[in-house]
Backbone as ProteinMPNN parsed JSONL, in Angstrom:
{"seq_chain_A": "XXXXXXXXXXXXXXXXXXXXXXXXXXXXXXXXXXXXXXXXXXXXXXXXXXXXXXXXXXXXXXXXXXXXXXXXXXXXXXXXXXXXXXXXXXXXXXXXXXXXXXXXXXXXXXXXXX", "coords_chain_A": {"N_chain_A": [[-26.638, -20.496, -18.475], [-24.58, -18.78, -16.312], [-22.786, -15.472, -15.606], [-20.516, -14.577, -14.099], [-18.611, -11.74, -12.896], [-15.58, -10.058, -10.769], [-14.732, -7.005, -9.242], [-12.963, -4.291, -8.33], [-10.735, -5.203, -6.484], [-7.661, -4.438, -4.66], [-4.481, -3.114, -3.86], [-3.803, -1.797, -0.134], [-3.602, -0.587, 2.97], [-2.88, -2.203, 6.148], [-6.081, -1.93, 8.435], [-6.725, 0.25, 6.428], [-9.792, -0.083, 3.977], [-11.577, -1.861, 1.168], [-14.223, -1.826, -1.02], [-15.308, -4.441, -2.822], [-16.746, -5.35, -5.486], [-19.472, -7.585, -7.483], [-20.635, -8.535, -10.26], [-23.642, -10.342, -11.856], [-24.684, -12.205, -14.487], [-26.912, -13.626, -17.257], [-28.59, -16.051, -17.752], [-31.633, -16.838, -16.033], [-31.057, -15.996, -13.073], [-32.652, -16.11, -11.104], [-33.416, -16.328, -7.188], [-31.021, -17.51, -6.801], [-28.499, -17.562, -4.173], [-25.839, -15.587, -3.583], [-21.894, -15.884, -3.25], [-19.387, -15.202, -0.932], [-15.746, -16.065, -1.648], [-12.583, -16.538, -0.725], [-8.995, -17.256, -1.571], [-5.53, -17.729, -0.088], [-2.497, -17.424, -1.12], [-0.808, -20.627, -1.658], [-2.557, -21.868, -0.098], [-5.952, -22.994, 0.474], [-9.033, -22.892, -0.816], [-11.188, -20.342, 0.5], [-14.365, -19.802, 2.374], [-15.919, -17.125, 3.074], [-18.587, -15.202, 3.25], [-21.727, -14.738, 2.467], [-24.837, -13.928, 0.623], [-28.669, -14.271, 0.124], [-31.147, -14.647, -1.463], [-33.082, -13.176, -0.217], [-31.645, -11.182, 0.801], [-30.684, -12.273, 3.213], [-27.932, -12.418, 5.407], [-24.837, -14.489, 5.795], [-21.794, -15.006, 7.894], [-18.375, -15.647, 7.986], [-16.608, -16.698, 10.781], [-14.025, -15.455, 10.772], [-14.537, -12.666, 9.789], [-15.883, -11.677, 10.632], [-18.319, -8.482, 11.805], [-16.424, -6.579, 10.245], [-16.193, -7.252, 7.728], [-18.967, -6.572, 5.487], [-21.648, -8.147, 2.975], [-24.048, -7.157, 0.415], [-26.018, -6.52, -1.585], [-27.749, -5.397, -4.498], [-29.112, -3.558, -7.704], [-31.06, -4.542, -8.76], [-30.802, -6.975, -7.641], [-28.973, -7.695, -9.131], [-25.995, -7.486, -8.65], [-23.185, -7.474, -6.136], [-21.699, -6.776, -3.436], [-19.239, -6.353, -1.524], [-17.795, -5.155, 1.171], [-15.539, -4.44, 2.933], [-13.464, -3.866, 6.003], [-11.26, -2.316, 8.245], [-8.917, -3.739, 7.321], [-6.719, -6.531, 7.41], [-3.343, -7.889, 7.18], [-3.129, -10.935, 6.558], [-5.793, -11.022, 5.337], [-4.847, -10.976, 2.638], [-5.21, -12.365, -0.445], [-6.852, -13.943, -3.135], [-9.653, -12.872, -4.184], [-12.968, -14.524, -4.858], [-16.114, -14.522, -6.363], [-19.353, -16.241, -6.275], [-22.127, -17.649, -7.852], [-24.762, -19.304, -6.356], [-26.235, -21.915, -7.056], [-28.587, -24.161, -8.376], [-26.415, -24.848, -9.839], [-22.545, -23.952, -9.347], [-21.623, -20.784, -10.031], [-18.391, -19.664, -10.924], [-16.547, -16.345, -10.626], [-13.512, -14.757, -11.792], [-12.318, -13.997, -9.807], [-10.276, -11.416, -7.598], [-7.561, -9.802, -6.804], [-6.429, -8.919, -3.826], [-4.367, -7.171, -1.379], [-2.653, -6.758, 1.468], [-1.188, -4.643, 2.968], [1.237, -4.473, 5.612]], "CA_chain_A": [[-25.31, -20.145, -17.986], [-24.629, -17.098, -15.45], [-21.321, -15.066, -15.823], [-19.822, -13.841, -12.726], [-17.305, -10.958, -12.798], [-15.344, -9.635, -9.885], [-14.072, -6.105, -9.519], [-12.205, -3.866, -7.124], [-9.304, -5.135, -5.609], [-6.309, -3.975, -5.066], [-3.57, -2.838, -2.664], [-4.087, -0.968, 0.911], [-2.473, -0.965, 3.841], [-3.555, -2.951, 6.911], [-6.775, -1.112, 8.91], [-8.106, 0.447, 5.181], [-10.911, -0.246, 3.564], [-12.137, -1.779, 0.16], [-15.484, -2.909, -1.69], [-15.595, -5.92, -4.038], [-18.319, -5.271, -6.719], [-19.755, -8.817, -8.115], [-21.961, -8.446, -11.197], [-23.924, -11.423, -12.354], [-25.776, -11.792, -15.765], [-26.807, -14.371, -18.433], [-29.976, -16.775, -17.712], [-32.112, -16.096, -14.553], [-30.769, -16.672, -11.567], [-33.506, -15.945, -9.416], [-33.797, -17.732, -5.909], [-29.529, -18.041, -6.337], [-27.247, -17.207, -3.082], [-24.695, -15.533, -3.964], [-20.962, -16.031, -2.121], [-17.917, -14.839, -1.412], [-14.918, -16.876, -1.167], [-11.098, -16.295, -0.864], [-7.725, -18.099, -1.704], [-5.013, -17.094, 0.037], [-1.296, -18.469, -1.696], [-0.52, -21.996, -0.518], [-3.861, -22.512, 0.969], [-7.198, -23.744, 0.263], [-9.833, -21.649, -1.102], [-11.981, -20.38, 1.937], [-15.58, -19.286, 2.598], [-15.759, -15.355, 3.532], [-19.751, -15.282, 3.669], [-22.681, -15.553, 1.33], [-26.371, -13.191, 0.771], [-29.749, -15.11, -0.272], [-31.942, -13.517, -2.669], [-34.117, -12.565, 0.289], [-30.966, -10.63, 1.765], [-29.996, -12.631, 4.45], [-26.2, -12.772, 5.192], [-24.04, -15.015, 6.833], [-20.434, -14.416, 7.636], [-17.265, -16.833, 8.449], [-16.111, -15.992, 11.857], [-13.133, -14.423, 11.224], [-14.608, -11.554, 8.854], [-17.539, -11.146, 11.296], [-17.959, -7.358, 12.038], [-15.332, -5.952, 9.643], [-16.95, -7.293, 6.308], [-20.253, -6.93, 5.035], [-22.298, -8.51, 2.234], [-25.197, -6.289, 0.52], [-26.806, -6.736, -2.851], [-28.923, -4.431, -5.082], [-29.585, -3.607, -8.887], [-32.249, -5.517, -8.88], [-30.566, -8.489, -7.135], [-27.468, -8.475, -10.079], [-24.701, -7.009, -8.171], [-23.488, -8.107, -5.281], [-20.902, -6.075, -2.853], [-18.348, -6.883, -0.403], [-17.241, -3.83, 2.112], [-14.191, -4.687, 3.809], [-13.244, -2.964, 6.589], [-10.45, -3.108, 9.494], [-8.318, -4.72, 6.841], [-5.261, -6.856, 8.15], [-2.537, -8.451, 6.494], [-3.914, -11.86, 6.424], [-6.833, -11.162, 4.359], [-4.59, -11.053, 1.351], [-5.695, -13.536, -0.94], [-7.206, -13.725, -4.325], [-11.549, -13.29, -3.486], [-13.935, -14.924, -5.572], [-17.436, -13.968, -5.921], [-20.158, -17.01, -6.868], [-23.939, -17.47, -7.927], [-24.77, -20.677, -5.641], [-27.648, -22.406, -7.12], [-28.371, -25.618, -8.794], [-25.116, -25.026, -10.188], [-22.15, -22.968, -8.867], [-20.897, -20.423, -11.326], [-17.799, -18.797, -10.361], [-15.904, -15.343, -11.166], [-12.658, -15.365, -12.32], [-11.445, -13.29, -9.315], [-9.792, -10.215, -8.079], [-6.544, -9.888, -5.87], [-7.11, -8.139, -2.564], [-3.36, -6.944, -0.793], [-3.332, -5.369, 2.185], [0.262, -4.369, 3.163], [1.678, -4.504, 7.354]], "C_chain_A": [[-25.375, -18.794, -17.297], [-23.073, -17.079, -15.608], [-21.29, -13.957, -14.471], [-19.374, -13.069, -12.87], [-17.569, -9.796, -11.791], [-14.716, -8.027, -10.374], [-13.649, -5.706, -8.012], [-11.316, -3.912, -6.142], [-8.342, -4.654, -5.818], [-5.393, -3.397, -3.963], [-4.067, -1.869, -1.433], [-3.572, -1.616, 2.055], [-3.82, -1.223, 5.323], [-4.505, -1.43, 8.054], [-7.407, -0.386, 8.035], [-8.996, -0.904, 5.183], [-11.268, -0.656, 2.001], [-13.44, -2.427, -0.057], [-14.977, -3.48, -2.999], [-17.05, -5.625, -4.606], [-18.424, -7.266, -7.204], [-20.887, -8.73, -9.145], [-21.799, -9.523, -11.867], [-24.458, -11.268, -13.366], [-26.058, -13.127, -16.701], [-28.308, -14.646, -17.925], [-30.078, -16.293, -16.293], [-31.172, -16.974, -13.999], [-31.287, -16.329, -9.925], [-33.742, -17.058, -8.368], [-31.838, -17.544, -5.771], [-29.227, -16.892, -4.672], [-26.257, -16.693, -3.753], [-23.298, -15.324, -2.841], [-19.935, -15.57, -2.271], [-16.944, -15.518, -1.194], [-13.746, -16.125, -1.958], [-10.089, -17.461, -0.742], [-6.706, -17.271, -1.118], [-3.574, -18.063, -1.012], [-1.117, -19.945, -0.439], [-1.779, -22.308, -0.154], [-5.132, -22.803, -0.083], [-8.093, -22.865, -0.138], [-11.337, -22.03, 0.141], [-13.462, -19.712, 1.789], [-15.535, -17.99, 3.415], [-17.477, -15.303, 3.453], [-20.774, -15.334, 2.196], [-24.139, -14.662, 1.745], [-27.149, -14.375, -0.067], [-30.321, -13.915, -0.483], [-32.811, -12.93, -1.694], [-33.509, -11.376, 1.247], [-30.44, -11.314, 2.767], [-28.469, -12.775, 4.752], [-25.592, -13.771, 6.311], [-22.902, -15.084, 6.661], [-19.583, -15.511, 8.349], [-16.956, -15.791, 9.844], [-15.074, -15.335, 11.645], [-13.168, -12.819, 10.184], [-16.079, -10.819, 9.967], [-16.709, -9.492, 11.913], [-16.812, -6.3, 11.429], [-15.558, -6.126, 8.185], [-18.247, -7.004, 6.463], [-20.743, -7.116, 3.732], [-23.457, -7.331, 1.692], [-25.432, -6.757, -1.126], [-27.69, -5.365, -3.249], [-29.019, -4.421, -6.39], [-30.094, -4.937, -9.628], [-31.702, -7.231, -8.67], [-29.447, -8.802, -8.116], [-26.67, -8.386, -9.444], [-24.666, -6.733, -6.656], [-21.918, -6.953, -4.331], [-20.29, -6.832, -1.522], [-17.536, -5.658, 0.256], [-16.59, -4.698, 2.599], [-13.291, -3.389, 4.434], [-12.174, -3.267, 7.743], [-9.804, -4.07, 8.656], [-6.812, -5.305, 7.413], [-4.808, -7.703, 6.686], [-2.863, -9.977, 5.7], [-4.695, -12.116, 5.645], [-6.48, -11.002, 3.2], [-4.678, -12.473, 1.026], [-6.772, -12.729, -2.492], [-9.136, -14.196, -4.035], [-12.137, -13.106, -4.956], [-15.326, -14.628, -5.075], [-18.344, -15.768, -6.713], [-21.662, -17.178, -7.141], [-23.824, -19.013, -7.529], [-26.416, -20.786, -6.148], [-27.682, -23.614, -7.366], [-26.684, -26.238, -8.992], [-23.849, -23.521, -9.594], [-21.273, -22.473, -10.254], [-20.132, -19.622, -10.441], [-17.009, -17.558, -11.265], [-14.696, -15.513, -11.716], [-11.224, -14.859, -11.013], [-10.963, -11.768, -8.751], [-9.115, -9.982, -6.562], [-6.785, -8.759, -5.122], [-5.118, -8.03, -1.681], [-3.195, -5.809, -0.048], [-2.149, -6.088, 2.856], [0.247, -3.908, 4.846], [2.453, -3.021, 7.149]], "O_chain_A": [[-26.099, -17.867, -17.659], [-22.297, -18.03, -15.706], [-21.893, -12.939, -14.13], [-19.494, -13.369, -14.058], [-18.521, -9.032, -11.632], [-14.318, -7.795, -11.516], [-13.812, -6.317, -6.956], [-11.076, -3.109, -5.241], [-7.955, -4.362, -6.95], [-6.047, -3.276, -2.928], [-4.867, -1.024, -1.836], [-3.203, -2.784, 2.177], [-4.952, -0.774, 5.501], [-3.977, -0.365, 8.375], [-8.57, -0.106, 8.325], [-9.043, -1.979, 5.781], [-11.275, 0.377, 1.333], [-13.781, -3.423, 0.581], [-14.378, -2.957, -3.939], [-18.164, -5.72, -4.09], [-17.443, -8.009, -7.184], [-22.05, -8.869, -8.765], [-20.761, -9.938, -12.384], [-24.901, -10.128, -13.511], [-25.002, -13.75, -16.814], [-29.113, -13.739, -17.714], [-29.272, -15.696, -15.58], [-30.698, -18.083, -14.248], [-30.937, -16.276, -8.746], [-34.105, -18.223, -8.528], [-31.374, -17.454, -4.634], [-29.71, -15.807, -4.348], [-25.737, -17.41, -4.607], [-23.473, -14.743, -1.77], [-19.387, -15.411, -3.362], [-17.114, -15.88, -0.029], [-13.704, -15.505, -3.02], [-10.257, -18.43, -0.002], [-6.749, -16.086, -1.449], [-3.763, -19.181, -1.492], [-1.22, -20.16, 0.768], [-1.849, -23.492, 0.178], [-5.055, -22.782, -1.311], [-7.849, -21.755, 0.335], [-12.022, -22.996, 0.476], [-13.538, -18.965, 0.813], [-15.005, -18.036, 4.525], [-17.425, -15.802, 4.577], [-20.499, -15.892, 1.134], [-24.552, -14.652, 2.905], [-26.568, -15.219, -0.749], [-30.201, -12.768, -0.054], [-33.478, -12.022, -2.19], [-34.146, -10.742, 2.088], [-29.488, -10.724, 3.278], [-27.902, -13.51, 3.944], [-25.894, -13.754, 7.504], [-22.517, -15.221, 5.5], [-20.088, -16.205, 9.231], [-17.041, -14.565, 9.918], [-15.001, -14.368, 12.402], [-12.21, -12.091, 9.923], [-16.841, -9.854, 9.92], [-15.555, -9.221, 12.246], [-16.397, -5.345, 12.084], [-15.169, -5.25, 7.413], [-18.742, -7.164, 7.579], [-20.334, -6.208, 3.008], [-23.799, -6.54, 2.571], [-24.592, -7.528, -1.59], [-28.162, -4.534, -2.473], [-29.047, -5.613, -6.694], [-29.785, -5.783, -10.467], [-32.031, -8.264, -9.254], [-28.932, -9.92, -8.097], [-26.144, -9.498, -9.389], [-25.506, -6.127, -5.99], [-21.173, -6.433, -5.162], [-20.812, -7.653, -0.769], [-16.538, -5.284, -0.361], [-17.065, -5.827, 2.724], [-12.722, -2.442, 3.891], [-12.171, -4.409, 8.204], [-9.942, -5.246, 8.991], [-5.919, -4.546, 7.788], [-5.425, -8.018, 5.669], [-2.839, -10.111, 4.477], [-4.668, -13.208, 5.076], [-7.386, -10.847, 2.382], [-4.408, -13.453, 1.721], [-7.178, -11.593, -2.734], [-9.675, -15.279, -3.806], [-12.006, -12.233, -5.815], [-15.704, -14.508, -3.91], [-17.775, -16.313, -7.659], [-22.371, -16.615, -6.307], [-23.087, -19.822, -8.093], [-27.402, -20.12, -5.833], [-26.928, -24.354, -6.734], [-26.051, -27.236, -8.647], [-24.229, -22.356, -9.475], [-20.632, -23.104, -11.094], [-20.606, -19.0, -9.491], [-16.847, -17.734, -12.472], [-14.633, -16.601, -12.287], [-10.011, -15.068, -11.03], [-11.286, -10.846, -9.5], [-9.723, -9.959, -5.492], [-7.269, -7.733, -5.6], [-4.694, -9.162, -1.449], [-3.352, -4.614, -0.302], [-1.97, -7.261, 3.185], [-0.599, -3.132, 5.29], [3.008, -2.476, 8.103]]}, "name": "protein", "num_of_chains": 1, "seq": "XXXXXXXXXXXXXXXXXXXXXXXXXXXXXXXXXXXXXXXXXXXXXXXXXXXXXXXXXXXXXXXXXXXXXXXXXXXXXXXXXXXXXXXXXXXXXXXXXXXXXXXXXXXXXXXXXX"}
């Protein structure tokens, strides 16, 4: 089993800035992807981008250049910079360890005020 948990959201006004912490832990989960995904209300829960244990990132088009992905302590904890924030990107962002199995976080509300 791997245990997800999200941190760092929380209110700012459109054009700030926050990071999303994601620390993973339990059984290995070496080799996993880990991802980020957001819900906004009413809607669908969306794909916001995703690092591979070797670093690589790939980003949904509409976060390209204004998010970034990064990883480090020793591949547990996983980061989400958000930058150029707009209104829009409120929504409740999930962090996940994508491997055999997907384990997800539980969360952490992101509101970014016009």
């Amino acid at each position: 089993q791997v245990q997800v948990v999200e941190s760092g959201g929380g209110l700012v006004q459109a054009g700030g800035s926050l990071r999303l912490s994601c620390a993973a832990s339990g059984r290995s989960f070496s080799g996993f992807t880990m991802g980020w995904f957001r819900q906004a209300p009413g809607k669908e829960r969306e794909f916001v981008g995703r690092i591979t244990w070797s670093g690589t990132t790939y980003y949904a088009d509409f976060v390209k250049g204004r998010f970034t992905i990064s990883r480090e302590n020793a591949k547990t904890t996983v980061y989400l910079q958000m930058n150029s924030l707009k209104p829009e990107d409120t929504a409740v962002y999930y962090c996940a360890a994508l491997g055999q199995a997907t384990y997800w976080g539980q969360g952490t509300q992101v509101t970014v005020s016009s």
